[in-house]
C-alpha positions as CSV (number, residue, x, y, z in Angstrom):
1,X,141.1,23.2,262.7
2,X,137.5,25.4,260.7
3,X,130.5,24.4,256.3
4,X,128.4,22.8,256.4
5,X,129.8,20.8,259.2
6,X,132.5,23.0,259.6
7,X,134.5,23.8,262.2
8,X,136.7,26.7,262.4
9,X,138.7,28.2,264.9
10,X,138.7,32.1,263.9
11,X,138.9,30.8,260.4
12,X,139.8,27.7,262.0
13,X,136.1,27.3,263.3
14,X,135.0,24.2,262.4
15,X,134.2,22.3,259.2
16,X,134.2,19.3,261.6
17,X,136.8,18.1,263.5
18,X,138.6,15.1,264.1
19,X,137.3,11.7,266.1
20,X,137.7,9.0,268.1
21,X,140.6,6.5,267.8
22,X,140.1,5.5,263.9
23,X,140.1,2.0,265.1
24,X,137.3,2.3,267.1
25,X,133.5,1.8,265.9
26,X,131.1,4.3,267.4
27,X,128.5,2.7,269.2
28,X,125.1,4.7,269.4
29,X,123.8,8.3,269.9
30,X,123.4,9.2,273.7
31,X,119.2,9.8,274.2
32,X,119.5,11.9,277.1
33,X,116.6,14.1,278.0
34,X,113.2,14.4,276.2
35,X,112.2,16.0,273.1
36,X,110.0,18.7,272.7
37,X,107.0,16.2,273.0
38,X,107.9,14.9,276.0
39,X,109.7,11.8,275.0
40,X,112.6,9.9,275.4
41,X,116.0,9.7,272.9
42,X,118.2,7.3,272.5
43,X,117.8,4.8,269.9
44,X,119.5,6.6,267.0
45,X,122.0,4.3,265.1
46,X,126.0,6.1,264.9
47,X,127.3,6.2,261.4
48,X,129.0,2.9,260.5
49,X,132.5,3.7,261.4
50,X,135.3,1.8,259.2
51,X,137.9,0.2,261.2
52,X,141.6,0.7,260.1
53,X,141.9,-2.3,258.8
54,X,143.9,-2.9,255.1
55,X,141.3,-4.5,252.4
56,X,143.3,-7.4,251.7
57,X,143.6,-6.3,248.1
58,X,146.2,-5.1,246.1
59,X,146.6,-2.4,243.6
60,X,148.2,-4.0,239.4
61,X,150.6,-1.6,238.1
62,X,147.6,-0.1,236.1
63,X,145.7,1.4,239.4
64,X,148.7,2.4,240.7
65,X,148.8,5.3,238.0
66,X,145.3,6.5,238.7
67,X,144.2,9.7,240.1
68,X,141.9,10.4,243.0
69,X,139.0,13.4,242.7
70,X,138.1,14.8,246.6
71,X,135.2,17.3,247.3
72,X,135.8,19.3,250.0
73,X,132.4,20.9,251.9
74,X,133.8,24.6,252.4
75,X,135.5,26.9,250.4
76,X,139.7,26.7,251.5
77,X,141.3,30.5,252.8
78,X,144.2,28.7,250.6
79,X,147.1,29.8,252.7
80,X,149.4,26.4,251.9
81,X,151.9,27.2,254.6
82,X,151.9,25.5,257.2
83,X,153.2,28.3,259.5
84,X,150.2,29.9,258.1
85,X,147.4,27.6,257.4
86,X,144.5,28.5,259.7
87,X,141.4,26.4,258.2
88,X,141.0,22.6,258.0
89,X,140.5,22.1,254.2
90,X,143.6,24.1,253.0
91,X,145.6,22.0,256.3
92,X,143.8,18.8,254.1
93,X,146.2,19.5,251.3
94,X,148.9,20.8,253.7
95,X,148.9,17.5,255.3
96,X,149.9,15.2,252.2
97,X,152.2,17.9,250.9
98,X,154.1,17.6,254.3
99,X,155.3,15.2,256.8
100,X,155.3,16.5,260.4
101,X,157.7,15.9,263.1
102,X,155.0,14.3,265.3
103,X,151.4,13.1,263.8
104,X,148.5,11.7,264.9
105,X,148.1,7.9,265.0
106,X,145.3,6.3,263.6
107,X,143.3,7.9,266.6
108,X,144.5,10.8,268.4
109,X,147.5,9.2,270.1
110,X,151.1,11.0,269.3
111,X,153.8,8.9,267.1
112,X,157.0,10.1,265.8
113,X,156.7,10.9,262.0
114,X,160.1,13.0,260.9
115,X,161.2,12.8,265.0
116,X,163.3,10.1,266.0
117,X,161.9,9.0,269.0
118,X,159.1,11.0,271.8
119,X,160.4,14.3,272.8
120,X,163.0,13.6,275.9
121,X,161.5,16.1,279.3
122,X,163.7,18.1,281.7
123,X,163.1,21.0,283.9
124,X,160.2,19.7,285.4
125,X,158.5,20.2,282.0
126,X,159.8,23.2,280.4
127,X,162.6,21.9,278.5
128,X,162.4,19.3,276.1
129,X,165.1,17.6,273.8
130,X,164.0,16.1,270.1
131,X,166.2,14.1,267.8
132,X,165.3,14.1,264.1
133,X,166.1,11.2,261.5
134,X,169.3,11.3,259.0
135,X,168.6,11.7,255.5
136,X,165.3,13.0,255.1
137,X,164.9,15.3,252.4
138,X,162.8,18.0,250.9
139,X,161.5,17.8,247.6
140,X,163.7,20.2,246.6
141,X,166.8,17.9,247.5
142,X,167.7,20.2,250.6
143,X,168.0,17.9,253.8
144,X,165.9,18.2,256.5
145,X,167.7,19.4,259.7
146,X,166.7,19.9,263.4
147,X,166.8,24.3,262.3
148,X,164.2,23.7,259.7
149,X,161.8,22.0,262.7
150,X,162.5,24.7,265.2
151,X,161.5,27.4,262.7
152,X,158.5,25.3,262.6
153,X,158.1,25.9,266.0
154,X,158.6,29.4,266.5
155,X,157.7,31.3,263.1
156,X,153.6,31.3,264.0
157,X,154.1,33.6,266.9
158,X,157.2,35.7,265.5
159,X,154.9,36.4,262.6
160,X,151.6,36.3,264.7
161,X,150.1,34.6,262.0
162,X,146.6,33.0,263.3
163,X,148.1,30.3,264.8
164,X,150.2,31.8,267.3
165,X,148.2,30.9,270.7
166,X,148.9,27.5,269.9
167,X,152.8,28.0,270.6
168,X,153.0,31.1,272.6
169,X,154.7,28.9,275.6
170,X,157.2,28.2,273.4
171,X,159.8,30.7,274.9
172,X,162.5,29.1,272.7
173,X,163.3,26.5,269.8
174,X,167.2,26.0,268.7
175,X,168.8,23.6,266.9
176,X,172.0,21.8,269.0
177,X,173.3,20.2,265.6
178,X,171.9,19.1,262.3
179,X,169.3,16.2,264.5
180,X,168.8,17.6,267.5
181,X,167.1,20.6,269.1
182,X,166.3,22.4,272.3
183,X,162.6,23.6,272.8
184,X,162.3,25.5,276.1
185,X,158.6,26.6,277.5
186,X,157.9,29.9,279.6
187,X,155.9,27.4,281.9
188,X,155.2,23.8,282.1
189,X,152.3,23.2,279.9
190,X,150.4,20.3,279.5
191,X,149.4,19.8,276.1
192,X,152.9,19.6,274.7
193,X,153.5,16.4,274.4
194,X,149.6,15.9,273.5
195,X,148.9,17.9,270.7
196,X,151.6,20.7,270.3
197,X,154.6,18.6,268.9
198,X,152.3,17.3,266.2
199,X,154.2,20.1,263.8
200,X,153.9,20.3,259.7
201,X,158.6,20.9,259.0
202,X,159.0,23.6,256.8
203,X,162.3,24.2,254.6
204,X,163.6,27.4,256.7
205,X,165.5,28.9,254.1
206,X,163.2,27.9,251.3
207,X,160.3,29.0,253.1
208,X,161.9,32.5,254.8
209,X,163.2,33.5,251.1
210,X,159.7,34.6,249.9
211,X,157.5,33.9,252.6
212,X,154.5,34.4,250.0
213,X,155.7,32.3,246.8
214,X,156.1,29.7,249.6
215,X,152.1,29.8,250.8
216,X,151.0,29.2,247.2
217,X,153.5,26.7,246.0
218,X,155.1,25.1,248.9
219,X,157.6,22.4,249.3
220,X,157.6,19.9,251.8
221,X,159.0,16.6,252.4
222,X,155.2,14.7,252.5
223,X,154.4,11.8,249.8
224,X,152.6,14.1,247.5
225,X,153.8,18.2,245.6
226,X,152.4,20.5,244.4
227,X,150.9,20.4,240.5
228,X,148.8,22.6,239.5
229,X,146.8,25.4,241.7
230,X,143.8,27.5,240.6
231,X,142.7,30.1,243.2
232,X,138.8,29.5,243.9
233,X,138.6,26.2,241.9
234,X,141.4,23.3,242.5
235,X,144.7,21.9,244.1
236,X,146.2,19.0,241.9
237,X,149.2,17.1,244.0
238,X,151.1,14.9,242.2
239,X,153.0,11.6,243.6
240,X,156.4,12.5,244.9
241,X,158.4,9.3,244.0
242,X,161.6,9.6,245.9
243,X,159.4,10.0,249.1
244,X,161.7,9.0,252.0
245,X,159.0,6.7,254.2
246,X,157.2,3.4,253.6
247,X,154.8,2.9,252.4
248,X,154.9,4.6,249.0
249,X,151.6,5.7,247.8
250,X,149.5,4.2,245.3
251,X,147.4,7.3,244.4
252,X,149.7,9.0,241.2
253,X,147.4,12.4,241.8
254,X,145.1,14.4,243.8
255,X,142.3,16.7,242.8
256,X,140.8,18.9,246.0
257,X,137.7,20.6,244.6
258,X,135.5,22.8,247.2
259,X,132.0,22.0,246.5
260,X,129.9,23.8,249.3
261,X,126.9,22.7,247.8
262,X,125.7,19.8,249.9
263,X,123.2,19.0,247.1
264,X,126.2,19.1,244.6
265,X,128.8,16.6,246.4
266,X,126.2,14.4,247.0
267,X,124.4,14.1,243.4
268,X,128.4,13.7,242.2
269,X,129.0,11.1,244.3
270,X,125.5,9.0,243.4
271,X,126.3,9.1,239.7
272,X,129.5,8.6,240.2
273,X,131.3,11.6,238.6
274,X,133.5,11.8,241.6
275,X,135.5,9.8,243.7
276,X,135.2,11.0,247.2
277,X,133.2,13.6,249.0
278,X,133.8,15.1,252.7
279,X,131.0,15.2,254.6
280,X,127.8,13.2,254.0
281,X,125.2,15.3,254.3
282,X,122.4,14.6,257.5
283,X,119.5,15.3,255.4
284,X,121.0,12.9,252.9
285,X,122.2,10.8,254.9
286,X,119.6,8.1,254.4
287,X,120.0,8.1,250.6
288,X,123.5,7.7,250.6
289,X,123.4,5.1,253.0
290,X,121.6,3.0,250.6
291,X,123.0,3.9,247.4
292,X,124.3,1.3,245.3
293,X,128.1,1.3,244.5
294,X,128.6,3.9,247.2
295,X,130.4,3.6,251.2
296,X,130.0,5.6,253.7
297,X,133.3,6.3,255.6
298,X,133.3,8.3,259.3
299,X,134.7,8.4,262.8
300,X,133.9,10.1,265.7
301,X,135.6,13.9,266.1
302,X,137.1,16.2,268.3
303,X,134.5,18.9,266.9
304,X,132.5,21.4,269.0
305,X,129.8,23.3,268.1
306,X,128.2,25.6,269.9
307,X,125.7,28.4,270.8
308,X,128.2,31.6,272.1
309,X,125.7,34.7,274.1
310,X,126.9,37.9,274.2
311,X,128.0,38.7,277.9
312,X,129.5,42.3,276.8
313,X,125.7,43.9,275.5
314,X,122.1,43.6,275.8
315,X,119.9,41.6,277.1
316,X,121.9,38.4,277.0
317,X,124.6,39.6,279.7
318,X,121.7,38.0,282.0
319,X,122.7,34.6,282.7
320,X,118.6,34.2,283.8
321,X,117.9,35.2,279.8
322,X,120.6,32.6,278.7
323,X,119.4,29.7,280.4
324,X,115.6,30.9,279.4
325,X,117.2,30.6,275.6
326,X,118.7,27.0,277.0
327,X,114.9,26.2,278.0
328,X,113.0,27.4,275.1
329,X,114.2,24.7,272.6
330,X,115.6,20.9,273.1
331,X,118.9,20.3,271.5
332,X,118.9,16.9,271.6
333,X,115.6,16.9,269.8
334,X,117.4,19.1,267.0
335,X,120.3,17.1,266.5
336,X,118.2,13.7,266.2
337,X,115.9,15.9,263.7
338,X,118.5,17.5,261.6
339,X,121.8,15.8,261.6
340,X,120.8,12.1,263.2
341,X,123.3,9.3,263.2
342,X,126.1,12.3,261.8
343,X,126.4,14.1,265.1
344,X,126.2,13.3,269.0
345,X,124.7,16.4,271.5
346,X,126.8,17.8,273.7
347,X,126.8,19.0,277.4
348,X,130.0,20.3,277.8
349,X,132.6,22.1,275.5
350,X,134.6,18.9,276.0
351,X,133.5,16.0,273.3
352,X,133.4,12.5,274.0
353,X,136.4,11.5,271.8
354,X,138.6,14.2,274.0
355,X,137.5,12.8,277.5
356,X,137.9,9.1,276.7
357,X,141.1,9.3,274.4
358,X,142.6,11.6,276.9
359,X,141.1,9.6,279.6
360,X,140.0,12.6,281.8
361,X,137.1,10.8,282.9
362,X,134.9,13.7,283.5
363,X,131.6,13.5,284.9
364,X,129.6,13.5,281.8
365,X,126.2,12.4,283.0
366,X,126.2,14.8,286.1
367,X,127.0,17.6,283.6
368,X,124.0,16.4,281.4
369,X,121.7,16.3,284.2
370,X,122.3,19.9,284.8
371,X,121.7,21.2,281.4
372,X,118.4,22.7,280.9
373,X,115.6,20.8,279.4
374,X,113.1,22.0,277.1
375,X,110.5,24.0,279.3
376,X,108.7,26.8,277.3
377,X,107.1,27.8,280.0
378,X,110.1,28.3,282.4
379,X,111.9,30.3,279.5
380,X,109.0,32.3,279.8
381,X,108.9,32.8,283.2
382,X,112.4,33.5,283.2
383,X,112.4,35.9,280.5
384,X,109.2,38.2,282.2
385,X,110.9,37.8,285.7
386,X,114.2,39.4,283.8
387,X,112.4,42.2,282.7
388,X,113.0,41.1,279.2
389,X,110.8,43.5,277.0
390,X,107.6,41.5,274.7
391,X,109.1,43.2,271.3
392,X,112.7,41.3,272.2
393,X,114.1,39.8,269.0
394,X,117.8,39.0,269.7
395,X,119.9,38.9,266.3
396,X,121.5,35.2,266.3
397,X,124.3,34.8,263.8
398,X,125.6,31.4,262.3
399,X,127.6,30.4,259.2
400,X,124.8,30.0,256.0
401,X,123.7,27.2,255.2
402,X,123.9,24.2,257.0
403,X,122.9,22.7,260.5
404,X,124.3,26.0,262.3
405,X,122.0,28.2,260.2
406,X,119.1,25.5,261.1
407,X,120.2,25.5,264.9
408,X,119.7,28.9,264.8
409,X,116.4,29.1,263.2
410,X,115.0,26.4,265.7
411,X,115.6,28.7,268.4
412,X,113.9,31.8,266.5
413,X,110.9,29.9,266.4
414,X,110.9,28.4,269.6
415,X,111.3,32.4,270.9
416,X,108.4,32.8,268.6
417,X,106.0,30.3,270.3
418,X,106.2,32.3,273.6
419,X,106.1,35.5,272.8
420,X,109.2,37.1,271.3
421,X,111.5,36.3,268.5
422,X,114.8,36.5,266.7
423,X,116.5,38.2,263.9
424,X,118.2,35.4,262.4
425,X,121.3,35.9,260.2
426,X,123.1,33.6,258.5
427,X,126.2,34.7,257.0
428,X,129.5,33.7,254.8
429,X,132.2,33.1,256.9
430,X,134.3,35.8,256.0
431,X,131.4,38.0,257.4
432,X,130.7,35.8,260.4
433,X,134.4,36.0,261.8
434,X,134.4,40.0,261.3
435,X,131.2,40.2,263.0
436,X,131.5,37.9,266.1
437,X,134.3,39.1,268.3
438,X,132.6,42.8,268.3
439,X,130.7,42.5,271.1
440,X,127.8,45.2,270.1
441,X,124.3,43.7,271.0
442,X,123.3,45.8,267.8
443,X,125.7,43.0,265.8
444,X,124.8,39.6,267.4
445,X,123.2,38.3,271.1
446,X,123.7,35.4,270.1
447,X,126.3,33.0,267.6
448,X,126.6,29.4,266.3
449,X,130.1,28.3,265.6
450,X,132.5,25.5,266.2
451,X,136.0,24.1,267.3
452,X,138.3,21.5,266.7
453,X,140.7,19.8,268.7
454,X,142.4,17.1,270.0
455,X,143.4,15.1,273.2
456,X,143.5,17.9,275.4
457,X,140.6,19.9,276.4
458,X,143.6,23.1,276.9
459,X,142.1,23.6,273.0
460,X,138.9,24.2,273.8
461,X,138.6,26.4,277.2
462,X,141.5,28.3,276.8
463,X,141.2,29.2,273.2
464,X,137.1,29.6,273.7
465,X,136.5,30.8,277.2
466,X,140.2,32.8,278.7
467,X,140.4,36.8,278.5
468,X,142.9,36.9,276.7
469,X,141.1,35.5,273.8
470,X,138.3,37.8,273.2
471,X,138.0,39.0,269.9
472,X,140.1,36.2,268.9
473,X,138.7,33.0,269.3
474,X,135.5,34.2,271.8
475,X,132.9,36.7,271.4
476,X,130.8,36.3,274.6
477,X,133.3,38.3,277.1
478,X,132.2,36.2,279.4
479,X,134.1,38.0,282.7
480,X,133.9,35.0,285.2
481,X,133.2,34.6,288.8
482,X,135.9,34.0,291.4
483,X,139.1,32.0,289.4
484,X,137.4,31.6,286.5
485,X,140.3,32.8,284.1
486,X,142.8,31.6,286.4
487,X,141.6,28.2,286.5
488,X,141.6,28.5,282.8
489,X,145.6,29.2,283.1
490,X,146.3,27.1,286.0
491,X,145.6,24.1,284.3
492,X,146.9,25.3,280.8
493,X,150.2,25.5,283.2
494,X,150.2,22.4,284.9
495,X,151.9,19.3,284.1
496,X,149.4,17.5,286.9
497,X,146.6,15.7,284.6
498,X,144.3,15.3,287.7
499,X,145.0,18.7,289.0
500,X,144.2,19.7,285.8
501,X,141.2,17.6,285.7
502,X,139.9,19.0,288.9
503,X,140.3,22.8,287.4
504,X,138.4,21.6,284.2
505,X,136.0,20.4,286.8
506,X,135.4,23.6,288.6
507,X,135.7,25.9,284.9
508,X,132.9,23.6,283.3
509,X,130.1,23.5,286.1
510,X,130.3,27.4,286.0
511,X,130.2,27.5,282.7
512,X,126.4,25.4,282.7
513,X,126.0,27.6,285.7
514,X,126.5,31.3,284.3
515,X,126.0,29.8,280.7
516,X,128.0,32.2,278.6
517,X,127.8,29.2,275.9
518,X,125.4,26.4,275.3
519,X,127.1,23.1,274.2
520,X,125.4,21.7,270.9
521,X,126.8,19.1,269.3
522,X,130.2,17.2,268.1
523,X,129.6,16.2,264.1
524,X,131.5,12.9,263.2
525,X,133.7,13.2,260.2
526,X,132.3,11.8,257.0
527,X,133.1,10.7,253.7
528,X,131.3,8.8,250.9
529,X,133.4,7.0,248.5
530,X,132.7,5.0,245.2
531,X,133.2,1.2,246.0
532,X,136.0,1.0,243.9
533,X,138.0,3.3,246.4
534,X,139.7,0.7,248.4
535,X,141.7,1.2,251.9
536,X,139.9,4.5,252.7
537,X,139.1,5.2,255.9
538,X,137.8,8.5,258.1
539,X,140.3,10.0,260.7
540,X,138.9,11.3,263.9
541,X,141.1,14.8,262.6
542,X,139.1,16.0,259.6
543,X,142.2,17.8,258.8
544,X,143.9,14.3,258.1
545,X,141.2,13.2,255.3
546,X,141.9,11.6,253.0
547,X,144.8,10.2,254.4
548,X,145.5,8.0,251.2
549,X,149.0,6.9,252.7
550,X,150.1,6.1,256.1
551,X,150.7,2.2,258.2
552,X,147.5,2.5,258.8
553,X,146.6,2.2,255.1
554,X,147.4,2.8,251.2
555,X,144.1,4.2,249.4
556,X,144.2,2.9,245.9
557,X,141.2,2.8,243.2
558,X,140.0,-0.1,241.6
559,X,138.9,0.1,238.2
């Protein structure tokens, strides 16, 4: 869900999303094409990914009183609710404040969490039953009841918060008694059972009572409440010890600092004056790496940056000019120079974790092969044959600071070298996601953000490419040839994972085709820990670290 690697989708675009299964250990980098000297990639080394996989250890009574300090990369929008919560360092918190009815595994696979069981289908896959367990509560003391999860369900789009597009095929949500309830879809839609069920409960009446007292001190039924809040500097969560699953936690309290400052979290972390820090740096990544007393945690994510052209104005509503922007830099030679074993290129707006948990087996390589390679002089040629004036300097705009800001300033000087320019821009967030969706050439021709997802590439294409998302979660206006959009909603629709696969297919190759985006790169979730932090480990969902309790593991310090 939305740094410095951040991802954010509106304000969800990216801080850096979410990985491959957990359990799995990245292998290396994929060094295909040349850099801008001609040569060949592909012997850059993947973060060491830690395996789930408990320590062995365990925690005396005396660390099971200690507190945990985390440094997030990005400034939180601080909307606690989870009917609200648009950005993934605020859904951080969210997360250990609340127990959802599904959740993520220790990859990206759905389990039940609050649910009793996977959600039972009818109707061809527009109905679907869900049973909830007895004698879960709040930690209020109310109950948790099969009302409070479909108000879940249907409160983002009756109160068109940011997260609406996520459950607008939800036509329906009822409760049928206290532990079981009815969730009907205007269509079959395929994701449901992916990603969509995976739900933060909220008390309903609690939360409908005063809708903002409950965004700044809410009350779930997750291991951890609510402690202390300061607007702009800190959350403190405190152990809730009549939690109703196992295992308990071992963390007594929480401290979620944002520290934007990549210079900042990382000098803490090498003297040790914190515990934890999100994101390691690229540039830093070395030092780190080989600090003493210091681990480096990550996992392959669901994350997806990109390079978005405006289609709507100026010069870039050529596709010719596009792919001569595609041509005049290598982005495979950026991400090896700037973000290294943190990040793998892309060629698609699908990232590897998505196509092999999901198991969509697209054709990756073919896609690669079609995506242009550096060639200065062909963006050149393109650019004159385009009619492209010699004073062009296209404004790019890209979140400040950070590889995004750097991406951006690569391809300014790449511009530079033959014969033109850029007017690069980097801008707060706040800014950026006022700016982006206008479609004025006199605003932007080009931006750099991200996405996160999950399982099912639904995420990316509909919330990034479809119509109906312009000025949402898309700025390029890209209009689309032929079935474009309806391909887009086709396979949003369908039930069928290889009809859906082939519609993917057909949406992708015109999208390295016509170009309205560029793919860039998918940055694995990192953190660096003290040594003493025992049974840490990344999850491919940025929005899910630090997990500190789960099967999966039981974070504890050792001191």
């Amino acid at each position: 869900m939305a740094n410095n690697q951040q991802v954010w989708t509106r304000r969800h675009m990216l801080a850096s999303g979410a990985a491959v299964s957990a359990a799995a250990v990245a292998g290396c980098i994929g060094g295909n094409g040349d850099d801008e000297n001609g040569n060949g990639n592909g012997e850059d080394e993947v973060a060491d990914i830690s395996e789930y996989q408990h320590d062995g250890e365990e925690p005396d009574d005396q660390d099971r009183s200690d507190s945990l300090e985390f440094l997030q990369p990005a400034d939180r929008d601080e909307d606690f609710d989870p009917v609200v919560t648009f950005d993934s360092y605020s859904q951080q918190v969210v997360n250990l404040v609340f127990d959802g009815l599904y959740e993520w595994d220790d990859g990206l696979g759905v389990e039940p969490k609050i649910a009793d069981g996977m959600p039972e289908e009818d109707d061809d896959g527009e109905t679907y039953y869900i049973d909830i367990q007895e004698g879960i509560e709040f930690h209020n003391g109310d109950e948790v009841t099969a009302s409070d999860a479909a108000h879940s369900f249907t409160a983002p789009v009756e109160e068109e918060t940011q997260n609406a597009a996520t459950y607008a095929m939800i036509e329906s949500a009822e409760a049928i008694d206290d532990y079981s309830l009815e969730v009907n879809l205007e269509h079959p839609y395929g994701p449901f059972t992916l990603s969509t069920v995976v739900i933060n409960v909220v008390p309903e009446d609690l939360r409908t009572e005063d809708t903002d007292a409950f965004n700044t001190d809410p009350i779930g039924s997750g291991p951890f409440q609510f402690a202390d809040f300061q607007e702009g500097e800190y959350v403190e969560l405190e152990r809730w010890d009549d939690y109703w699953d196992e295992p308990q936690p071992y963390v007594e309290q929480i401290r979620f600092e944002a520290t934007p400052d990549d210079a900042n979290r990382v000098a803490q972390i090498l003297a040790g004056d914190t515990d934890v820090i999100d994101t390691v740096p690229a540039t830093e990544w070395d030092e780190v790496d080989g600090a003493d007393g210091v681990r480096i945690h990550g996992s392959r994510s669901p994350s997806y940056m990109y390079l978005a052209f405006n289609c709507n104005e100026g010069e870039t509503t050529d596709p010719d000019v596009r792919r001569a922007v595609g041509h005049s830099f290598s982005m495979q030679d950026f991400v090896d120079d700037h973000l290294g074993p943190a990040a793998d290129a892309l060629s698609s707006p699908v990232p590897q974790i998505t196509n092999e948990e999901g198991e969509w087996d697209f054709p990756v390589d073919d896609w690669q092969e079609q995506m242009p390679e550096y060639d200065p002089d062909q963006a050149q040629e393109l650019l004159e044959e385009a009619g492209v004036p010699d004073d062009w300097e296209p404004r790019i705009i890209a979140p400040e600071g950070g590889p995004r800001e750097a991406l951006a300033e690569r391809i300014g000087s790449r511009l530079s070298e033959i014969g033109y320019g850029a007017d690069v821009q980097g801008m707060s967030f706040a800014t950026l996601v006022d700016t982006y969706p206008t479609g004025n050439a006199d605003d932007y021709e080009m931006y750099l953000l991200g996405w996160t997802g999950g399982p099912d590439p639904d995420v990316y294409y509909y919330n990034l490419f479809h119509e109906s998302q312009e000025g949402v979660g898309q700025g390029h206006f890209y209009e689309g040839q032929g079935e474009f959009h309806d391909n887009i909603m086709n396979a949003r629709q369908s039930a069928d994972q290889e009809e859906r696969r082939e519609l993917y297919i057909d949406v992708t190759e015109e999208i390295i085709e016509q170009m309205p985006v560029l793919p860039a790169y998918s940055e694995h979730n990192t953190m660096a820990a003290r040594e003493e932090v025992k049974d840490l480990h990344a999850h491919p969902s940025v929005s899910y670290n630090p997990r500190i309790v789960s099967e999966y593991q039981n974070t504890w310090i050792d001191e």
